[in-house]
Phi, psi and omega in degrees: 000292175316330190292299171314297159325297177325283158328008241342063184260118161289147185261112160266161166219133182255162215205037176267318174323312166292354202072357209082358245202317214233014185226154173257042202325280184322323168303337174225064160089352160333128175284301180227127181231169187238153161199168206244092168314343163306355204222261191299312193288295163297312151050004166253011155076042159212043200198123165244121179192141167232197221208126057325133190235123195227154185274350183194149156352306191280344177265312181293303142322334216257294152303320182293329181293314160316324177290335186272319144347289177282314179139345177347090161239165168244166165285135169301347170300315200296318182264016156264345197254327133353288178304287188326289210273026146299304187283351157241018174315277193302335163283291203300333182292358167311294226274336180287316196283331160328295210276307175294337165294310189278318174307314170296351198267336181279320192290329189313302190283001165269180220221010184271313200263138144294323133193150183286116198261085168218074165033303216265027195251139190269344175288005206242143171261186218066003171313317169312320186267348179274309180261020129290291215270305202306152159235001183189165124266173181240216195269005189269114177213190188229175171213147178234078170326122144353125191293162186155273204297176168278185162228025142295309168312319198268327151313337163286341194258331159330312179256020178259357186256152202262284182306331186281130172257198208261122163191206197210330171285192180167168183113298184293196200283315164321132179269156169225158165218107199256167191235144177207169188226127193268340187092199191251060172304149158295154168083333200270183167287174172280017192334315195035256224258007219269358191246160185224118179265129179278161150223111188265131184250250196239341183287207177274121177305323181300298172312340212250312183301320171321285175318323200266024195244292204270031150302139166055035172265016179258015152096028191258041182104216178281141172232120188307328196240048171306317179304329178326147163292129176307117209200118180269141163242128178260134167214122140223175213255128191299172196286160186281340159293351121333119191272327165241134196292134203243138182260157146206179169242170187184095219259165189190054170004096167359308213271015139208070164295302193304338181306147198245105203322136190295136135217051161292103169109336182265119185262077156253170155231007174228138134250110100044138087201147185250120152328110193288304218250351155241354177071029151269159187247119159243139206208129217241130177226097183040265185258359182272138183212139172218172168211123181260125156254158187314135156320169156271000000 
């Protein structure tokens, strides 16, 4: 910053990751900062809108004059939807940062990943500048798989998870997960094809770690969590009268998997589940339990 200052070079920032909320630009010396209101600030993933912010008058003139010039405006819906999502900012950016720390600290611990690019993790780097400047994080972080799989694999364990959607955007209530390949940068690590960037949204921490224990344990390529504890992950799906499909869960030991599970009380009429660590499929219809195993 003092460097730059010197030179008289104004310090841009794009400050979205933070929300604005959890980095302090101007405290520490930032000129202008930017942010994409679409993302934290708006947070239901239905407003394109951005921010500029400036520390002082003479910048606030400078721009506002450009702005008026080139023609810039927003609708007024687009800042009521803006406002609205102001108005639950500090509980849910609460509750993303809680819940995205503990999926990474799970991800962290398999023995699948090589390491978790999540700021607030002291294995990641650059964690020192982050718990110097940072007053929190939020829900965007990355994972970098053990070299091995291609990276059709690592796109098959992507579209192998349920709760997590598919998208490039971030920030709103959906958890997401995109494969994405950086190549061979100079100065960088060798990541290539090896990383799947998270967005953590509202949903249940426990459920979202789940999803991401049985992706791809149905013989669909690679499967990243091969490693898993013996263990059934269950999904079933509430009655078609039901407008959305309901998750839960219901854990059990293979070697007496044939016993036939208590479903007193779930009003479901389909079950699910795949066995991470023997690679069965059982599929439970109300008082019928069967168990298929995978071909060989």
């Amino acid at each position: 910053m003092a460097a730059a200052h010197a030179r008289n070079i104004h310090v841009v920032l794009d400050n979205t990751w933070s929300a604005g909320i959890l980095l302090d630009a101007f405290a520490h010396g930032v000129d202008i900062t930017m942010q994409a209101v679409t993302k934290y600030i708006g947070g239901h993933s239905d407003l394109l809108l951005g921010s500029v912010t400036v520390r002082d008058d003479a910048l606030y003139d400078r721009l506002g004059s450009t702005q008026q010039n080139v023609g810039f405006a927003v609708s007024p819906d687009d800042c009521s939807l803006a406002l609205r999502g102001l108005q639950t900012l500090a509980v849910r950016l609460s509750y993303i940062e809680t819940s995205a720390f503990d999926v990474a600290s799970w991800l962290a611990a398999r023995p699948e990943v090589e390491t978790v690019l999540h700021p607030a993790l002291p294995s990641c780097p650059g964690h020192e500048f982050w718990k110097r400047d940072f007053q929190g994080s939020s829900g965007v972080f990355s994972v970098v798989f053990k070299p091995g799989p291609s990276q059709q694999q690592i796109y098959a364990f992507v579209d192998a998870l349920h709760l997590f959607k598919v998208g490039y955007s971030w920030a709103g209530v959906t958890s997401l997960a995109v494969a994405y390949d950086i190549g061979k940068i100079p100065g960088r690590p060798p990541y290539e094809h090896r990383i799947v960037r998270f967005n953590i949204g509202l949903e249940s921490t426990s459920d979202l770690t789940a999803d991401l224990d049985q992706a791809n344990c149905d013989g669909n390529g690679w499967n990243p969590f091969k490693n898993s504890p013996t263990c059934c992950w269950i999904t079933w799906t509430a009655s078609s009268t039901t407008a959305a499909p309901k998750y839960a869960s219901e854990w059990w030991k293979p070697s007496t998997a044939t016993s036939k599970p208590s479903l007193e009380g779930a009003a479901a009429t389909r079950i699910s589940a795949i066995c991470c660590s023997k690679a069965q499929r059982m599929v439970v219809t109300k008082t019928e339990f069967i168990v298929l195993q995978k071909a060989a």
